[in-house]
VEXNULO-7405 format. One record per residue (C-alpha): y, x, z; residue number from 1. Coordinates in steps of 0.05 Angstrom, whole numbers, plus 5000, padded with zeros to 4 digits. Example, Ala and Ser with C-alpha at 12.3 -4.5 7.8 and 13.67 -1.06 7.14 Angstrom:
<sites>
site yy: 4910	xx: 5246	zz: 5156	num: 1
site yy: 4979	xx: 5273	zz: 5143	num: 2
</sites>
This chain:
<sites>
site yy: 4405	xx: 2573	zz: 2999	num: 1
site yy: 4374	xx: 2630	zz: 2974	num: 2
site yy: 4300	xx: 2637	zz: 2942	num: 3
site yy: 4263	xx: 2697	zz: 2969	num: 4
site yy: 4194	xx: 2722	zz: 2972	num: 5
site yy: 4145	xx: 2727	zz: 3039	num: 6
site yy: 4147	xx: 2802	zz: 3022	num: 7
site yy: 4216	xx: 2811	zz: 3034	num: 8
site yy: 4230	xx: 2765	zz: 3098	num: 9
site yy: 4254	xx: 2817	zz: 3136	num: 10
site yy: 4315	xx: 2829	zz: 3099	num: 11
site yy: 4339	xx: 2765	zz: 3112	num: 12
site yy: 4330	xx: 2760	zz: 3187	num: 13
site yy: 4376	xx: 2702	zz: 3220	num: 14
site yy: 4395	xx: 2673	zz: 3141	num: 15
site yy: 4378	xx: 2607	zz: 3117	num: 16
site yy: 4326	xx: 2616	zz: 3062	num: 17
site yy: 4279	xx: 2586	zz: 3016	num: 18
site yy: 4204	xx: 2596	zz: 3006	num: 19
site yy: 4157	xx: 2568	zz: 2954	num: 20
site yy: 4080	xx: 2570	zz: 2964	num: 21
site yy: 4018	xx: 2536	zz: 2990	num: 22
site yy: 3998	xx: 2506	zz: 3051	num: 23
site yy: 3938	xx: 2558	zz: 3079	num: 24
site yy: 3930	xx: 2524	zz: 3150	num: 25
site yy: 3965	xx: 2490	zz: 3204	num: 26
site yy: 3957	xx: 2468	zz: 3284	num: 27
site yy: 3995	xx: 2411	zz: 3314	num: 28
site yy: 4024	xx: 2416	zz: 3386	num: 29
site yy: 4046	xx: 2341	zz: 3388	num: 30
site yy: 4124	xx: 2356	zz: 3374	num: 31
site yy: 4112	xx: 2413	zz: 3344	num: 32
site yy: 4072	xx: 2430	zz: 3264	num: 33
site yy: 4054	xx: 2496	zz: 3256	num: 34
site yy: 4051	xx: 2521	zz: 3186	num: 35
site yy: 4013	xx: 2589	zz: 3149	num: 36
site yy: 4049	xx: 2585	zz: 3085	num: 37
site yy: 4031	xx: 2638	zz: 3034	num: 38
site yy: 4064	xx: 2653	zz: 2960	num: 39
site yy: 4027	xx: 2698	zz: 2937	num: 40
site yy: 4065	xx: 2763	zz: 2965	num: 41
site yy: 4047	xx: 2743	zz: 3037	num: 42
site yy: 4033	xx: 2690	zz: 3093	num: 43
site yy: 4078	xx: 2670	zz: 3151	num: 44
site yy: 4090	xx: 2614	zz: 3198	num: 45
site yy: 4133	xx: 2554	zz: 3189	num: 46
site yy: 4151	xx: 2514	zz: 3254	num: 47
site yy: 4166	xx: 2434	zz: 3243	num: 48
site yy: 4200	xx: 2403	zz: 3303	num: 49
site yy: 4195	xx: 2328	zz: 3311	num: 50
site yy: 4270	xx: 2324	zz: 3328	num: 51
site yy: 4296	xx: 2347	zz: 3268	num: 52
site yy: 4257	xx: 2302	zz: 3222	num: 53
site yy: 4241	xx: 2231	zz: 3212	num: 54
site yy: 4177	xx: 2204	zz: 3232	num: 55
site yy: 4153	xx: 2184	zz: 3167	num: 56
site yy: 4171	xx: 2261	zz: 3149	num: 57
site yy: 4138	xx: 2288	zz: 3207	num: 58
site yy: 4071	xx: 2247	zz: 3189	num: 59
site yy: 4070	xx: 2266	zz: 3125	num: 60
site yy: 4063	xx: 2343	zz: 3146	num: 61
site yy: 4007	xx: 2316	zz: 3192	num: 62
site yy: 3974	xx: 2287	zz: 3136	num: 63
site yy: 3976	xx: 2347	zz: 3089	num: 64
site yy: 3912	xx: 2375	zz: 3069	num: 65
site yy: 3908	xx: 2456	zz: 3064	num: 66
site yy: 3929	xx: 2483	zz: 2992	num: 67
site yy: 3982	xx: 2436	zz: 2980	num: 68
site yy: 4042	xx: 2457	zz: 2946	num: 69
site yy: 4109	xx: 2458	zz: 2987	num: 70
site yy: 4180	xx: 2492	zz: 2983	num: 71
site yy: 4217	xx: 2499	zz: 3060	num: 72
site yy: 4278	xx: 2512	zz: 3070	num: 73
site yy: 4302	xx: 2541	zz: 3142	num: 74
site yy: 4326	xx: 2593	zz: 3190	num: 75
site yy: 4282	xx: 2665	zz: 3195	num: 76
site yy: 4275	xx: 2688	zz: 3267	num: 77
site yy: 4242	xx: 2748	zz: 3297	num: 78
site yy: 4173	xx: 2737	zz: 3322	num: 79
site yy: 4138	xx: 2798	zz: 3356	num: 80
site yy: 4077	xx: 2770	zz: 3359	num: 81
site yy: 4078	xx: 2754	zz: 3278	num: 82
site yy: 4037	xx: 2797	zz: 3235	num: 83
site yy: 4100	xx: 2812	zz: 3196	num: 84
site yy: 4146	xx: 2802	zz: 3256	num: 85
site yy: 4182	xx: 2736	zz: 3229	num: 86
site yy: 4167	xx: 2661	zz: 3229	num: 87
site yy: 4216	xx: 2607	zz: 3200	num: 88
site yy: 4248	xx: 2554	zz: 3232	num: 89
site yy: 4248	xx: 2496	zz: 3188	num: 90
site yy: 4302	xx: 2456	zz: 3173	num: 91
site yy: 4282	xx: 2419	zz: 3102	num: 92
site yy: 4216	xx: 2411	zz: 3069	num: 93
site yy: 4194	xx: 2385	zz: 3001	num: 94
site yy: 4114	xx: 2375	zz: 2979	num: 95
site yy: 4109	xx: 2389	zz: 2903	num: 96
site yy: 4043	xx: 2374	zz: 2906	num: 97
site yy: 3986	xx: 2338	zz: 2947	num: 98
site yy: 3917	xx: 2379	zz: 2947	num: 99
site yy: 3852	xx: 2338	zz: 2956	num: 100
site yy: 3814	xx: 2333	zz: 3021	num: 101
site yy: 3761	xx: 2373	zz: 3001	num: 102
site yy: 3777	xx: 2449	zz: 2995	num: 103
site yy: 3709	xx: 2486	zz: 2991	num: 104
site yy: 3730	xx: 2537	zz: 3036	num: 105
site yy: 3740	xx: 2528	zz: 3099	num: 106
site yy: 3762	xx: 2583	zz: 3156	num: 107
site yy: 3690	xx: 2586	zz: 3182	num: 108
site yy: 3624	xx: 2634	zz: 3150	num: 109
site yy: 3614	xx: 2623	zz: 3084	num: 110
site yy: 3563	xx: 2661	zz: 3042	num: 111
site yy: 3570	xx: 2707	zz: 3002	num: 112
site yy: 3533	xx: 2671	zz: 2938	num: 113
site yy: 3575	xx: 2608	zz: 2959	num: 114
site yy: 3643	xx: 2651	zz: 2951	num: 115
site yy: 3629	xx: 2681	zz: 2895	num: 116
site yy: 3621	xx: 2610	zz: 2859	num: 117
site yy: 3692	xx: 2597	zz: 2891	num: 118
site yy: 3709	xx: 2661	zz: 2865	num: 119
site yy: 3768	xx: 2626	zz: 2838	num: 120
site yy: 3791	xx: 2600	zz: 2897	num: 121
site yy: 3768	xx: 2648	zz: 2949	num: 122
site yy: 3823	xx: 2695	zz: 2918	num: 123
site yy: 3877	xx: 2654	zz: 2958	num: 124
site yy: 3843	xx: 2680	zz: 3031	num: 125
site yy: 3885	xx: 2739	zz: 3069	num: 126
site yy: 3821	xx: 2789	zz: 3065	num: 127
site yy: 3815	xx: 2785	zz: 2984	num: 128
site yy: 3889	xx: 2780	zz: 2975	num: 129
site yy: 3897	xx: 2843	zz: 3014	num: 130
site yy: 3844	xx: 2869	zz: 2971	num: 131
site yy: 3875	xx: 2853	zz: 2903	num: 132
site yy: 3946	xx: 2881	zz: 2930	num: 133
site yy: 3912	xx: 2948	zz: 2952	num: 134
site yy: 3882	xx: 2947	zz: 2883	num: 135
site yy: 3949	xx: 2932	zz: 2851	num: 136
site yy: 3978	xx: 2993	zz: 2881	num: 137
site yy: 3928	xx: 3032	zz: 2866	num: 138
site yy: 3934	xx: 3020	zz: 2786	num: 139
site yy: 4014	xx: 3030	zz: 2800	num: 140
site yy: 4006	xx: 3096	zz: 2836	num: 141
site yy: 3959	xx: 3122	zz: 2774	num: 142
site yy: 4019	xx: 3106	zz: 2723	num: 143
site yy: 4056	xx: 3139	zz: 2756	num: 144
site yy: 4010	xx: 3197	zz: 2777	num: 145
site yy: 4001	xx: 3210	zz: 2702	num: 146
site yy: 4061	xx: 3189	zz: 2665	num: 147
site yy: 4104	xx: 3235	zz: 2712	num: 148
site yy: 4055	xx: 3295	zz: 2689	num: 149
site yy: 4074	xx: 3284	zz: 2617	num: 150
site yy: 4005	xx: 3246	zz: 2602	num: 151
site yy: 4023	xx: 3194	zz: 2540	num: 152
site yy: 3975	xx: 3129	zz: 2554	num: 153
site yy: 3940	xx: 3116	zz: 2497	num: 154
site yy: 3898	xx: 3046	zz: 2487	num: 155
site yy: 3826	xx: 3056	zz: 2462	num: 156
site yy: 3782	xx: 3002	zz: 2426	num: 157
site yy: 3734	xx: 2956	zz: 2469	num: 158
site yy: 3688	xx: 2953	zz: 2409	num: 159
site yy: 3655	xx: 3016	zz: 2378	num: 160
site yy: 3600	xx: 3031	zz: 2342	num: 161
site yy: 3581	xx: 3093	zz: 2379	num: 162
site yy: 3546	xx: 3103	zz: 2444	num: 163
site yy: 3586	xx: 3154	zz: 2497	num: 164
site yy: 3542	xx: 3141	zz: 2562	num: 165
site yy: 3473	xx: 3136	zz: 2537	num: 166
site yy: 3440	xx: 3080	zz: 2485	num: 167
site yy: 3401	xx: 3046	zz: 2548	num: 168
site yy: 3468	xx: 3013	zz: 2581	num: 169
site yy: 3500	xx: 2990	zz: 2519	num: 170
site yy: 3516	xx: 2918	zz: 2507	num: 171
site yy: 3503	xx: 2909	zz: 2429	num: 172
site yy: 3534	xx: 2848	zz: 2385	num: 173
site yy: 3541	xx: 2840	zz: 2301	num: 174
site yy: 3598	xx: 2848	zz: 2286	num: 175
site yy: 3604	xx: 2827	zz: 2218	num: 176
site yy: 3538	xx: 2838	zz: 2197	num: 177
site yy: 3539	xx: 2912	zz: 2232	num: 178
site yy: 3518	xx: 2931	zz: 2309	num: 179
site yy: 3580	xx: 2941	zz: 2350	num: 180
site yy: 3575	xx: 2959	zz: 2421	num: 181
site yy: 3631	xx: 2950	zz: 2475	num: 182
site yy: 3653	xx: 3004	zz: 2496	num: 183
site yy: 3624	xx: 3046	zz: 2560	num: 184
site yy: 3684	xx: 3093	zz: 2557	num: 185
site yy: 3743	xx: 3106	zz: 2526	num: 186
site yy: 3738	xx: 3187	zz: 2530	num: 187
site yy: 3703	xx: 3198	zz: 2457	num: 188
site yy: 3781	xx: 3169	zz: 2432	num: 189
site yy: 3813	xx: 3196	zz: 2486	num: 190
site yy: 3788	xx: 3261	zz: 2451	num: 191
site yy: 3822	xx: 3258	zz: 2390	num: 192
site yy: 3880	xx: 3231	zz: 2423	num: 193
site yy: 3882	xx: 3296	zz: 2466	num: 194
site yy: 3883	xx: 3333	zz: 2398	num: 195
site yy: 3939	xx: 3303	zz: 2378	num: 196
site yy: 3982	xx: 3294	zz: 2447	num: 197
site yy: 3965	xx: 3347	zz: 2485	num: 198
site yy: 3950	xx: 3298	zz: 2544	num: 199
site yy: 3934	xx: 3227	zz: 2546	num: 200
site yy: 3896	xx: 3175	zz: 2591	num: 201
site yy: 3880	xx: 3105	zz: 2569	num: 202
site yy: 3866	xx: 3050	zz: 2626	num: 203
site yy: 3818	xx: 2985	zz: 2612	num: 204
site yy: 3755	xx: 2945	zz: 2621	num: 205
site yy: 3687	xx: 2984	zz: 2607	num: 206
site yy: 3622	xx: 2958	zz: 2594	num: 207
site yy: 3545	xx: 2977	zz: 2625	num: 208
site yy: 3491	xx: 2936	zz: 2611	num: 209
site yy: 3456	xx: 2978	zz: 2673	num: 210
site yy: 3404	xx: 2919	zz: 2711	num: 211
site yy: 3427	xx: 2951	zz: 2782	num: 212
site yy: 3433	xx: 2907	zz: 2839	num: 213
site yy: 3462	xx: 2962	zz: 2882	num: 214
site yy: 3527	xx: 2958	zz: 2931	num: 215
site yy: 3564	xx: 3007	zz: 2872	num: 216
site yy: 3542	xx: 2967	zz: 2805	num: 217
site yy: 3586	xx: 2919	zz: 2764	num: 218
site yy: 3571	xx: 2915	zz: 2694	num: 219
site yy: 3644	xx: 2899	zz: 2679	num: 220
site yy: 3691	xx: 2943	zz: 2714	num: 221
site yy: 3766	xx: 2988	zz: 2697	num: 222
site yy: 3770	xx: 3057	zz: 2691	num: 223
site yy: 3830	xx: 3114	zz: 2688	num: 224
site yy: 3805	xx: 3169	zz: 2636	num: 225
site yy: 3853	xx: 3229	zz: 2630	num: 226
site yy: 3847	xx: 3284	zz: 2576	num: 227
site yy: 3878	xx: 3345	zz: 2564	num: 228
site yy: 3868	xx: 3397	zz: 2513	num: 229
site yy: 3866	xx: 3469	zz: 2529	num: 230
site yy: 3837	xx: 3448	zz: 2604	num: 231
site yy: 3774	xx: 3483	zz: 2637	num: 232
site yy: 3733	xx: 3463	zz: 2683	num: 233
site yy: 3786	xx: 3489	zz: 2740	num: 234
site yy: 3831	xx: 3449	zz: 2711	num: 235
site yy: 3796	xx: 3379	zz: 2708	num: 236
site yy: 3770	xx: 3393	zz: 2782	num: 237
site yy: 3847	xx: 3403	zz: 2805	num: 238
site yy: 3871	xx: 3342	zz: 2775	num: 239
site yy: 3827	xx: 3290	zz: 2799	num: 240
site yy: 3830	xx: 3319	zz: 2868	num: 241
site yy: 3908	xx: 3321	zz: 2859	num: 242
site yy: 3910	xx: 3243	zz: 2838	num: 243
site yy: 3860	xx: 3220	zz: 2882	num: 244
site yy: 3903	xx: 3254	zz: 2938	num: 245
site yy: 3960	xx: 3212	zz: 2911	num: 246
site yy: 3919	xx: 3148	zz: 2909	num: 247
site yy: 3911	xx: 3149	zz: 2985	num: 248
site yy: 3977	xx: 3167	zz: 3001	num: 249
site yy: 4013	xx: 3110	zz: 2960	num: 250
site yy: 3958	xx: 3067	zz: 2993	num: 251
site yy: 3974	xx: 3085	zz: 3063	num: 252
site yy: 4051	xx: 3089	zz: 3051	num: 253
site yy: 4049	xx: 3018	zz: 3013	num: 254
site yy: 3998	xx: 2976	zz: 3039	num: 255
site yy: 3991	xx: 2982	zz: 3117	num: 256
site yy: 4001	xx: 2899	zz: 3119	num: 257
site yy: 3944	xx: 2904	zz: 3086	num: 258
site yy: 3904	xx: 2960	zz: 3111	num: 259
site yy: 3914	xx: 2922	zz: 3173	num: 260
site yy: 3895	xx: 2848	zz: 3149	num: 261
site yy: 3826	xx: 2881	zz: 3128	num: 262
site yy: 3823	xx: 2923	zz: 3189	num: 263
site yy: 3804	xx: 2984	zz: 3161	num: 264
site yy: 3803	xx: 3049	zz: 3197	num: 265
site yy: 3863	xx: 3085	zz: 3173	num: 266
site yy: 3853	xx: 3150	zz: 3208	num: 267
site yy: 3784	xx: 3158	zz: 3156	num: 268
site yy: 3841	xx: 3164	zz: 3104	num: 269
site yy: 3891	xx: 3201	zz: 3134	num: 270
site yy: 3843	xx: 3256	zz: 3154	num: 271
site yy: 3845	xx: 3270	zz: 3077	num: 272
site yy: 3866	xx: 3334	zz: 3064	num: 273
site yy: 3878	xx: 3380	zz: 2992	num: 274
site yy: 3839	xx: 3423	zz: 2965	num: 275
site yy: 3774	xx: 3371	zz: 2966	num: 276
site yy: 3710	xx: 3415	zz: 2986	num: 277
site yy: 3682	xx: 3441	zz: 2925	num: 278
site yy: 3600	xx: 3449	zz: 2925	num: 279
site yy: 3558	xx: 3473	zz: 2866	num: 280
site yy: 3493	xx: 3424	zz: 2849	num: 281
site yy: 3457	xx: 3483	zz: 2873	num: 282
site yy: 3487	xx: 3491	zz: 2933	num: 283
site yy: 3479	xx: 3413	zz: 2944	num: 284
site yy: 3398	xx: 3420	zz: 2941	num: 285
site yy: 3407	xx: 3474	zz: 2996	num: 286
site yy: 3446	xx: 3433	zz: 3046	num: 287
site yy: 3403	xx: 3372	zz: 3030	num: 288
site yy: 3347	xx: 3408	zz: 3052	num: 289
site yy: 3374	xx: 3425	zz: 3118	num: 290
site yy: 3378	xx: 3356	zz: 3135	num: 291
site yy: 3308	xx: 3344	zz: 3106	num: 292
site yy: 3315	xx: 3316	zz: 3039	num: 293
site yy: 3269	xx: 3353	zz: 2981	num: 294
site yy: 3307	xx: 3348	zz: 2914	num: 295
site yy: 3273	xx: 3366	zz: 2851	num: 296
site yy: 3330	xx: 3414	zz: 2815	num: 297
site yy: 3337	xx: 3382	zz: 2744	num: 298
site yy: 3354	xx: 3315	zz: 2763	num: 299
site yy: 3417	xx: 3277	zz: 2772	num: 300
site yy: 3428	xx: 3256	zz: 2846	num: 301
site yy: 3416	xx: 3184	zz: 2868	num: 302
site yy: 3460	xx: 3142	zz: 2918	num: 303
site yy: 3420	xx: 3162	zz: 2971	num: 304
site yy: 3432	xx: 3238	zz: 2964	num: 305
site yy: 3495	xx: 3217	zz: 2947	num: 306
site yy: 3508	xx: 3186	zz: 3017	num: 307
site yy: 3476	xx: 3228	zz: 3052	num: 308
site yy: 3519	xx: 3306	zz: 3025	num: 309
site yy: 3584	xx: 3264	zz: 3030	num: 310
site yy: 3570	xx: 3243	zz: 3104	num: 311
site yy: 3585	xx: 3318	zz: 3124	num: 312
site yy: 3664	xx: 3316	zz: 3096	num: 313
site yy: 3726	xx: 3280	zz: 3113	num: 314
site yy: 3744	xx: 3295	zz: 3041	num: 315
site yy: 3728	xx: 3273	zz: 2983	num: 316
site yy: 3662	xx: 3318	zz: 2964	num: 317
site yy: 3683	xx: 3354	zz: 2882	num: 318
site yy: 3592	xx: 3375	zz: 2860	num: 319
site yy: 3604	xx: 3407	zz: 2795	num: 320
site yy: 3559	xx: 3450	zz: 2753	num: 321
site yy: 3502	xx: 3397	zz: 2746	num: 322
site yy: 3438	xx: 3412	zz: 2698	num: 323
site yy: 3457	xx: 3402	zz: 2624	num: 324
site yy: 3398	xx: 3363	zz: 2620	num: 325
site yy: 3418	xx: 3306	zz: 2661	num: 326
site yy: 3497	xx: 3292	zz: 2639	num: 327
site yy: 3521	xx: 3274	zz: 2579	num: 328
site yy: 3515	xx: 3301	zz: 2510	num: 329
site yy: 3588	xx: 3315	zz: 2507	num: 330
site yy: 3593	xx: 3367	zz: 2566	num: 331
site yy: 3607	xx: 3440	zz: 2549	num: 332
site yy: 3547	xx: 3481	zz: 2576	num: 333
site yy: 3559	xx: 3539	zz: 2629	num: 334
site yy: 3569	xx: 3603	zz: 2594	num: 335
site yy: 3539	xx: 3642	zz: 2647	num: 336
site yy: 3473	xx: 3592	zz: 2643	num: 337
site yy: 3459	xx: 3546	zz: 2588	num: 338
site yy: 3415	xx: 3504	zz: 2639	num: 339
site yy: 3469	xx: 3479	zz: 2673	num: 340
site yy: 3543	xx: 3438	zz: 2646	num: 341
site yy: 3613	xx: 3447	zz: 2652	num: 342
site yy: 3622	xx: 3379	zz: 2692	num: 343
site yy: 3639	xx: 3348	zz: 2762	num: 344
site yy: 3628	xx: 3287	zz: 2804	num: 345
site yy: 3669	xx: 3269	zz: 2859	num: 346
site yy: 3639	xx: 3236	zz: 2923	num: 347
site yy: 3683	xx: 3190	zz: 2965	num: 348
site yy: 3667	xx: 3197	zz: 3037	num: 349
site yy: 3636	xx: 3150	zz: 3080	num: 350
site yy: 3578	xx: 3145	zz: 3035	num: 351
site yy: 3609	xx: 3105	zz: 2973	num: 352
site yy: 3589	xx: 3149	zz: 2925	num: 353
site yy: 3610	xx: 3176	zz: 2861	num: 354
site yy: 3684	xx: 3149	zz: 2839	num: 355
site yy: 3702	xx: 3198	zz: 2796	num: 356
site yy: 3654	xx: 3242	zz: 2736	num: 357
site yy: 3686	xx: 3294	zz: 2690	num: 358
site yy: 3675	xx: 3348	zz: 2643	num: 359
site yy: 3700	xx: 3399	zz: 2605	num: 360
site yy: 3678	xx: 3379	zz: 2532	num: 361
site yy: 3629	xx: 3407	zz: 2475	num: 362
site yy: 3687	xx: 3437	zz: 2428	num: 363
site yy: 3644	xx: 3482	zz: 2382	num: 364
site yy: 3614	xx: 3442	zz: 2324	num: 365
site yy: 3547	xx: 3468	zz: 2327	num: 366
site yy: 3545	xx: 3470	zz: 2396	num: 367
site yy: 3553	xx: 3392	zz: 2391	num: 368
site yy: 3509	xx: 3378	zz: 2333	num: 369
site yy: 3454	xx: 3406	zz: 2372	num: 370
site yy: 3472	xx: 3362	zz: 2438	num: 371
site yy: 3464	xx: 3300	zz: 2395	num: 372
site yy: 3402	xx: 3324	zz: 2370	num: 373
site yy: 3375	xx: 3328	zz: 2443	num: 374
site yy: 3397	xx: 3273	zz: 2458	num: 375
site yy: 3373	xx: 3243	zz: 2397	num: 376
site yy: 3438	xx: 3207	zz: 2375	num: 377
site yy: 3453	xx: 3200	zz: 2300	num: 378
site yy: 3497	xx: 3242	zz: 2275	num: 379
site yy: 3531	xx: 3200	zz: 2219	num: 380
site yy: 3550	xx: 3162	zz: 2273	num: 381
site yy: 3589	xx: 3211	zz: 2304	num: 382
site yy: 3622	xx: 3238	zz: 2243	num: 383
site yy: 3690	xx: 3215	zz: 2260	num: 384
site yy: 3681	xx: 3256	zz: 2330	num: 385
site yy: 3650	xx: 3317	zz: 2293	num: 386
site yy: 3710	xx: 3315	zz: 2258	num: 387
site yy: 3750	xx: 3340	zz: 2311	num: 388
site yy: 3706	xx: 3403	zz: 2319	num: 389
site yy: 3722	xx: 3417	zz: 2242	num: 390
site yy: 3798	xx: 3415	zz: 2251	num: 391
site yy: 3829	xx: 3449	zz: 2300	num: 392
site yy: 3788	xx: 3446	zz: 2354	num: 393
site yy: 3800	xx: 3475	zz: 2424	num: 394
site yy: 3776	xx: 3474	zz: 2498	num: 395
site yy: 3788	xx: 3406	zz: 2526	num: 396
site yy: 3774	xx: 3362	zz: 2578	num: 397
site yy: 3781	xx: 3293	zz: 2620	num: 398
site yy: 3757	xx: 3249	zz: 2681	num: 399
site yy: 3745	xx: 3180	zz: 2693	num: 400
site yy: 3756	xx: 3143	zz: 2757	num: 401
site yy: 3718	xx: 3080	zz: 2775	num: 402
site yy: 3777	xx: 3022	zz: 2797	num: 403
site yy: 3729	xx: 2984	zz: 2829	num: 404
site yy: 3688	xx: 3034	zz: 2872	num: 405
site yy: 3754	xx: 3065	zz: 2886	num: 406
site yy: 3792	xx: 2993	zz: 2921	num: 407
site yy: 3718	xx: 2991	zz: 2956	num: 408
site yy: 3713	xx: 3053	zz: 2987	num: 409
site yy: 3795	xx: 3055	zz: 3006	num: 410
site yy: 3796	xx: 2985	zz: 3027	num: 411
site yy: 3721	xx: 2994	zz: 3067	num: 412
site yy: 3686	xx: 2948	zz: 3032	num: 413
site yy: 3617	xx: 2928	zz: 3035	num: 414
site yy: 3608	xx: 2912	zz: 2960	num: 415
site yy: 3636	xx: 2940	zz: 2899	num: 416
site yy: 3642	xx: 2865	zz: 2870	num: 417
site yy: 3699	xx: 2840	zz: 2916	num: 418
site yy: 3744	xx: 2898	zz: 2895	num: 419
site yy: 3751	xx: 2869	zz: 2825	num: 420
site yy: 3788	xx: 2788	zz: 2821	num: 421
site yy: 3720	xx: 2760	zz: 2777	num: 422
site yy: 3659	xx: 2804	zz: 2782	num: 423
site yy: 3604	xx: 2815	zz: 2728	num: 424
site yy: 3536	xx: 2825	zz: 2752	num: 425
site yy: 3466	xx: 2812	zz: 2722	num: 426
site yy: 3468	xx: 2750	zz: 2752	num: 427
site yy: 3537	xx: 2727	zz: 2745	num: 428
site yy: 3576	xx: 2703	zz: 2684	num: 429
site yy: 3613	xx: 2650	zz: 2726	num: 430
site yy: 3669	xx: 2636	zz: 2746	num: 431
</sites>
């Protein structure tokens, strides 16, 4: 008999197969024991029926508690009104392992504090493991976005001893008698990697130490960060719009089990269409104050303008050309106005913000020296990344995309800190 996963059931329709998982609930009709099995691909129904088992056997499914461990063996059989259109008839059964009687979560309300300290369990439930698949597709489809573009992956360090975001959000720790910092982005590597690759993108776990409370805010979360020498502005805006494009479409070809479990409203995503909308900051301010908001110019938007300028696209919103003053110390300044950078943020509709923020970088030495100055930065400190100015330098530039707020806003999710298996927060270190 043949061992086969809940995600391929339907290929064995009518065989006799075997299935190794968990017990996630059950209902008893007197003869008959209704089963939710899940392995960790899927869930689907097991039927027990009195006759073909002994009574001691058919007790002892009775008796099971939820979460036990059990391998069936049976028949699969079309069943329309399945989820995933098949049950199994079960012939054979054998429990590997008894769970206790008192599994924290039930299939009632539970709140959201109270799950998060089951964080480790709560993963099991259909909703989260829908989640963490739709994530898990979307980390495959960015592979393979990027590696088929001729993009090398390059891993950068977790500990640094510069600053790439800003000195407020850093988390700092001796290292060996020196401050270290982990890392806030792996772009000011990705840099020099560019210079030596042509195009790269490194994928990992980035650090804020940013006391937000907010829907959007982990202070552990994963990010994609492309780079590309000899890109432009242009160039950066037609990529991420290109491989956010491809993130929805591998979603909605892949994961429609899940899309479904979650019940989100597909027809949000498949009203998606290239090119994104494109909108100057300037141009931002304007429409904002059609619809009544005052914005000073100068300042970097909040979620609340944020929300409110994506509400009026289907698309994905691409606000470039931000005020120098309020980005980073790395972005190359307009050359037709010195007030404003080279950069873009992209908005994800249905008011979940910014998921993507990109630039096309300082490449002129003294053009950076005097952004770290500004910014008041040391500059031994960035001698390493000065370097690159001194040798060969050349117009460049790179994205990052949020994971997290990405799986949120696909998935239509509430909360940024269920699109990520164990969430860091301000107030959580546990589990």
């Amino acid at each position: 008999m043949e061992y086969i996963m809940i995600e391929d059931i339907r290929k064995h329709e009518d065989q006799e197969v075997e299935l190794r998982g968990w017990l996630y609930n059950k209902r008893s009709t007197g003869k008959l024991q209704f089963l939710i099995i899940r392995d960790g691909t899927g869930f689907i129904q097991s039927v027990i029926f009195k006759g073909n088992f002994s009574e001691e056997q058919f007790d002892e499914i009775d008796k099971l508690n939820i979460e036990s461990s059990i391998i069936i063996r049976g028949k699969v059989k079309e069943d329309k009104r399945s989820p995933i259109g098949f049950e199994i008839d079960v012939q054979d059964f054998e429990i590997v392992s008894k769970a206790d009687d008192d599994y924290p979560i039930q299939l009632k309300e539970h709140g959201a504090d109270f799950l998060l300290n089951h964080r480790h369990l709560w993963l099991r439930t259909p909703k989260q493991h829908a989640i963490m698949r739709i994530r898990d597709e979307i980390i495959l489809a960015s592979r393979n976005f990027f590696d088929t573009r001729g993009f090398t992956l390059i891993d950068t360090p977790l500990l640094s001893g510069n600053a790439c975001e800003g000195t407020s959000t850093l988390f700092e720790l001796d290292y060996f008698g020196q401050k270290a910092y982990l890392s806030q982005s792996g772009q000011l590597y990705n840099e020099a990697a560019a210079l030596a690759f042509g195009k790269v993108y490194c994928f990992g776990p980035t650090f804020r130490a940013e006391k937000s409370k907010t829907r959007r805010h982990l202070t552990e979360f994963w990010m994609i960060e492309p780079e590309a020498a000899w890109y432009h502005l242009d160039d950066v805006m037609k990529l991420s719009e290109d491989y956010v494009y491809h993130l929805v479409q591998s979603v909605l070809k892949n994961r429609q089990v899940e899309l479904k479990i979650l019940e989100r409203d597909i027809s949000k995503l498949e009203k998606i269409q290239l090119p994104f909308p494109r909108l100057e900051y300037s141009e931002v301010l304007e429409k904002l104050k059609e619809i009544g908001i005052d914005f000073e110019w100068g300042k970097d938007l909040g979620a609340e303008e944020e929300t409110k300028i994506s509400e009026l696209f289907d698309s994905p919103l691409l606000i470039h050309r931000y005020p120098a003053k309020a980005k980073a110390f790395y972005m190359e300044p307009d050359p037709e106005d010195s007030n404003k950078a080279l950069c873009v943020d992209m908005l994800a509709p249905e008011g979940y913000g910014e998921i993507v923020g990109g630039s096309e970088r300082v490449y002129k030495i003294d053009v950076l020296k005097r952004r770290l100055k500004e910014f008041d930065l040391p500059e031994e400190a960035f001698q390493w990344y000065i370097d690159l100015r001194r040798f060969g330098s050349v117009p460049h530039g790179g994205f990052g995309l949020g994971i997290e707020r990405t799986v949120a806003w696909i998935c239509g999710l509430k909360h940024v800190r269920e699109a990520i298996p164990f969430p860091r927060t301000i107030s959580r270190l546990y589990p």
